[in-house]
N, C-alpha and C positions, 0 to 999 in steps of 0.2 A: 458558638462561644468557646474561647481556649479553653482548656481545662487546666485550672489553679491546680498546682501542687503545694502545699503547707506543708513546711518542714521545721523542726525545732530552730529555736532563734541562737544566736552563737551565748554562748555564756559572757555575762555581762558581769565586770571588776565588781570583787565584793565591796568595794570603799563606791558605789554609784550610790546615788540618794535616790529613794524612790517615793513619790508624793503619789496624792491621793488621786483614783482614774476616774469615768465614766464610760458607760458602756450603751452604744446604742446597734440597732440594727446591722449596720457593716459590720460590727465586730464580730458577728454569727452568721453560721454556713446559709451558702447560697446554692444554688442547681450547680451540677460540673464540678464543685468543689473536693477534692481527694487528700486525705488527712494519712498521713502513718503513726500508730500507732503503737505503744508497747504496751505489757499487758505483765501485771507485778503481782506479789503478794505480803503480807504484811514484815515489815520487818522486826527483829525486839526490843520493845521499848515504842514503839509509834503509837503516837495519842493523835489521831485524825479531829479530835476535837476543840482542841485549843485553835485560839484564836484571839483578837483584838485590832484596835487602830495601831495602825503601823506598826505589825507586828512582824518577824520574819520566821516562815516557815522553811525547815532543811530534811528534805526527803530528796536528798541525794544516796544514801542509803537502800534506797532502793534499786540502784545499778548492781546489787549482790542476791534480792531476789527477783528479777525481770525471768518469766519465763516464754515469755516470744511475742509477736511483730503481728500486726494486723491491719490491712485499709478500710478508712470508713468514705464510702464513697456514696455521691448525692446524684443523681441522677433528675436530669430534669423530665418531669410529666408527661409533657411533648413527646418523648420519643418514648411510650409506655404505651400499652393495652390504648383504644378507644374509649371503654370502658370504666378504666381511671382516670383519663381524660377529662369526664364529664363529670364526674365527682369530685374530683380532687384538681381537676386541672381550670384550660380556660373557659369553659364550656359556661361555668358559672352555676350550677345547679346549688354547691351550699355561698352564704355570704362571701364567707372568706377561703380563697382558694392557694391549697399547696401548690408551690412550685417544686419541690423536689421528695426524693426517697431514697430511701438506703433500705439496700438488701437484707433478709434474716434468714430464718434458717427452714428447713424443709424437715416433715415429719407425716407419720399417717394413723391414723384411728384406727387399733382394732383391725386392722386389714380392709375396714369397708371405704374407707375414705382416705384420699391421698391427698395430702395438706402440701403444696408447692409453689416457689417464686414467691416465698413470704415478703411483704417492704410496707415498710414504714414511712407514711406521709408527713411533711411537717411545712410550716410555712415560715416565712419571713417578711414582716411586712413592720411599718413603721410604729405599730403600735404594741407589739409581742413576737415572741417566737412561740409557736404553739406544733403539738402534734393534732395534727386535724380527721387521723385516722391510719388505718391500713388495711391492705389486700393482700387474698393468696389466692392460687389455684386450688380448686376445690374440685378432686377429678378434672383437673384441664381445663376447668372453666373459670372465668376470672373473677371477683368475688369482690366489691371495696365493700369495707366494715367503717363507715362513720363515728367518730367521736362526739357525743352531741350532751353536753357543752367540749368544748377541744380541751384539751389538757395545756395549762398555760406554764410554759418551762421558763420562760425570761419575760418577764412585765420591763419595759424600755421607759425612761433610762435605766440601763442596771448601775445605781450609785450605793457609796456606804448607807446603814440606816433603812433599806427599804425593806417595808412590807408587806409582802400581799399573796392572796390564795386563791385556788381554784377549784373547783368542781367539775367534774367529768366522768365520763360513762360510756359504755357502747354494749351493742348483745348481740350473738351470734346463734343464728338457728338454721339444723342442720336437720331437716324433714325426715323424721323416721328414726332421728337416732339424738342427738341431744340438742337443748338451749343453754345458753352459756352468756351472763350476764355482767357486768363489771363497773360499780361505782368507787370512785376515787375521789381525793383530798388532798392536795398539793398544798403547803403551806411554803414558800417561800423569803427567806431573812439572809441580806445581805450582813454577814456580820463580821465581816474584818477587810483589811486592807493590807499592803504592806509589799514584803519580798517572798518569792518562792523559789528555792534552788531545786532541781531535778535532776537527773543525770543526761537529761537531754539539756540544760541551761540552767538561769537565771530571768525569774520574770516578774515586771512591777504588774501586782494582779488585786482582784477583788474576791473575797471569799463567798459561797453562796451555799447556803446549809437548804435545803429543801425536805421536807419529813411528809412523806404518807403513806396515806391511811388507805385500806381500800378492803372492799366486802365482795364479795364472790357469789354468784349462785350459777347451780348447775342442774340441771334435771333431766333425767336419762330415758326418753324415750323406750330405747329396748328394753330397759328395767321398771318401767310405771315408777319411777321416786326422784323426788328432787330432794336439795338440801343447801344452803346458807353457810357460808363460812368467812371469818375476816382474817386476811392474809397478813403476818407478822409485820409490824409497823416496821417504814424500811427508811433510812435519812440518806441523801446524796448530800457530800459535800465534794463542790465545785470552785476549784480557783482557777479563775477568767481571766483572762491576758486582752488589751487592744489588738484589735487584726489578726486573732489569732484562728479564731471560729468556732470551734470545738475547747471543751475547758483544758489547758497545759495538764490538770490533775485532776483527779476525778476516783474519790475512794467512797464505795457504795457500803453501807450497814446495816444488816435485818437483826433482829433480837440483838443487838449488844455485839455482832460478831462481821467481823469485816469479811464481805461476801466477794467485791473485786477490787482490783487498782487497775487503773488505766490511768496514762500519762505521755503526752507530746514529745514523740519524736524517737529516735533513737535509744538503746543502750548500750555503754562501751563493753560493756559483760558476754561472758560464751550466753549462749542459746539454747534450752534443750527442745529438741521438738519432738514431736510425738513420732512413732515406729511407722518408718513405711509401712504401707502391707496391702492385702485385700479388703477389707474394713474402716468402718470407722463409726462412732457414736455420739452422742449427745444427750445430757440430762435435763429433768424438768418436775416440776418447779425446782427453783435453785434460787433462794433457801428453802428446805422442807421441813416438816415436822414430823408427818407419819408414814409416807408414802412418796417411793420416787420413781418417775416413768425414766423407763432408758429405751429411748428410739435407738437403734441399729441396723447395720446395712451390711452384705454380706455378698463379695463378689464369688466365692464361692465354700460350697458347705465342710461345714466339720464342727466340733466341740467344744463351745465357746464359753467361760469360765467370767464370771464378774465378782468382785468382792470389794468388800469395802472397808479402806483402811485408815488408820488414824496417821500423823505425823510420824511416828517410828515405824510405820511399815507391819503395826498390828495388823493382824488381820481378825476383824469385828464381826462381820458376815461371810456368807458365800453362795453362790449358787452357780450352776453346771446345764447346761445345755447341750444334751447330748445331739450330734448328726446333724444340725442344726442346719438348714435348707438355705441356699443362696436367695439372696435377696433381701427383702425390708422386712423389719420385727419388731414389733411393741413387749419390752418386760417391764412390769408392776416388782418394786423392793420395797417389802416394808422394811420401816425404820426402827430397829429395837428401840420397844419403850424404854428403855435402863441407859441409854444413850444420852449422855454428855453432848448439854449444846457445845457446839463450836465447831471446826474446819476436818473435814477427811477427805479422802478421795476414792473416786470409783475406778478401778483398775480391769479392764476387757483382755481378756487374752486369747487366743487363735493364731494354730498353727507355729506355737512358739512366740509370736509377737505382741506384744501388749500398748495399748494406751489408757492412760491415763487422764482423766479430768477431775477437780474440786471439786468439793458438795459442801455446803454450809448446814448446817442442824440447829435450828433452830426452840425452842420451849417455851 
């Protein structure tokens, strides 16, 4: 099958009328499909929560904070593991079977366990879009983690007015070392219509607010103790375009504080991207509360410096790893309790070079 490229649609005359859509299954990603993405942050003054019929929203604004470019790319089943095949593909072992995935991100436990080739399953069929689950390599082996019930993202038709929710869950156990559990609450309300400007266009869209809820449990084998926690209520708000596939806008919220933006297509603005170098990192959970894991990778060793800084370039925390050995590392940051929910960022440095990524803080 060719592989679709979706690119932002040309900006359309502010004097167009734009009446009220419907949204069913073509209008959301299929296998093969490859989306470009930009990736923003809030700007001042943006209330991601308004909305109404025929209303128009202008987050063009956002072409002044875009901080860089990303593909979401759907890979069909077929050409995956055997393994996900049967799960997730045509094999048919659960009812309803994904046709496609997108890639996530790779990380490792503690040093005993190597988490690789993360992706996420989802389906597209005539009666929802659902995630139906995901796999990783687990030490090189290949691992599908079932959703059971799926997590339902789009109930079809998606029209003004609708409402409806989901339930889902899945658990992951790792023999000898932990169980890891996960029940979810998707509540779904299309609740606007109208116009959306972006700096990639102009698009007649439907608005789609999604809020959930979801409890955690985890129990540590090496340590004998488990423990229960419910993870910061978090809302996606979604403006959906016809034939678009992925939402043109997409600004995510935990406690009160906007955690990402994502938005279709292009931005005409500079780019900053992170520092070449030998390294590179990634955070987790994002949003936290008390505790934040930083996976890192290290092509080779030296002195690697993390801290965490607010908007002006405070510096809040810090901490120092001295000699620090080539290769992959798990650090644990606690979060000062005296810590201001809202937006900072974790800054790595090595060998002179630094990157940076967000962190939300949540209360």
């Amino acid at each position: 099958m060719m592989k679709k490229i979706l690119l932002a649609a040309v900006v359309i005359s502010s004097h167009s009328s734009y009446g009220q859509i419907t949204l069913n299954s073509s209008d959301f990603p299929s296998a093969n499909d490859l989306y470009l993405m930009s990736d923003a942050t809030a700007f001042p003054g943006m209330d991601e929560s308004l909305t109404g019929a025929n209303y128009s929203w202008d987050f063009s604004q956002l072409d002044s904070t875009t901080t860089g470019q990303h593909t979401d790319t759907l890979f069909p089943v077929t050409n995956m593991n055997i393994i996900y095949q049967a799960v997730f593909g045509d094999f048919g072992f659960l009812p309803n079977r994904s046709n496609q995935a997108t890639h996530g991100m790779d990380f490792a436990l503690g040093g005993q366990i190597s988490v690789t080739d993360v992706y996420n399953f989802y389906y597209n069929n005539s009666n929802d879009y659902h995630q139906s689950g995901f796999g990783a390599g687990i030490n090189g082996i290949p691992a599908p983690t079932a959703y059971s019930p799926h997590d339902v993202i789009y109930k079809f038709p998606v029209q003004y007015g609708n409402l409806d929710s989901s339930a889902s869950g899945y658990s992951v156990s790792l023999p000898s070392l932990l169980y890891y559990g996960v029940n979810r609450n998707r509540v779904n309300e299309v609740d606007g219509w109208g116009s959306l400007i972006t700096p990639a266009g102009t698009y007649n869209v439907l608005r789609l607010k999604s809020t959930i809820h979801e409890h955690d449990s985890v129990y540590l084998d090496t340590l004998g103790f488990g423990y229960g926690f419910n993870v910061p209520a978090q809302t996606e708000y979604k403006w959906l375009a016809q034939g678009e596939g992925e939402p043109v806008l997409q600004v995510n919220v935990a406690g009160g504080i906007v955690t990402s933006i994502v938005y279709k297509g292009m931005s005409t603005s500079g780019i900053s991207q992170p520092a070449a170098g030998s390294f590179d990192f990634f955070v987790f959970p994002n949003p936290t509360t008390e505790k934040l894991f930083l996976k890192y990778s290290l092509q080779k060793s030296g002195d690697v410096n993390f801290s965490i800084t607010d908007a002006a370039s405070n510096v809040i925390t810090s901490t120092v790893k001295n000699e620090e050995s080539r290769g992959d590392h798990l650090l644990v940051l606690d979060i000062p309790s005296n810590l201001a929910a809202g937006n900072y960022f974790v800054k790595m440095t090595l060998h002179g070079q630094s990157v940076t990524r967000p962190i939300s803080v949540t209360r």
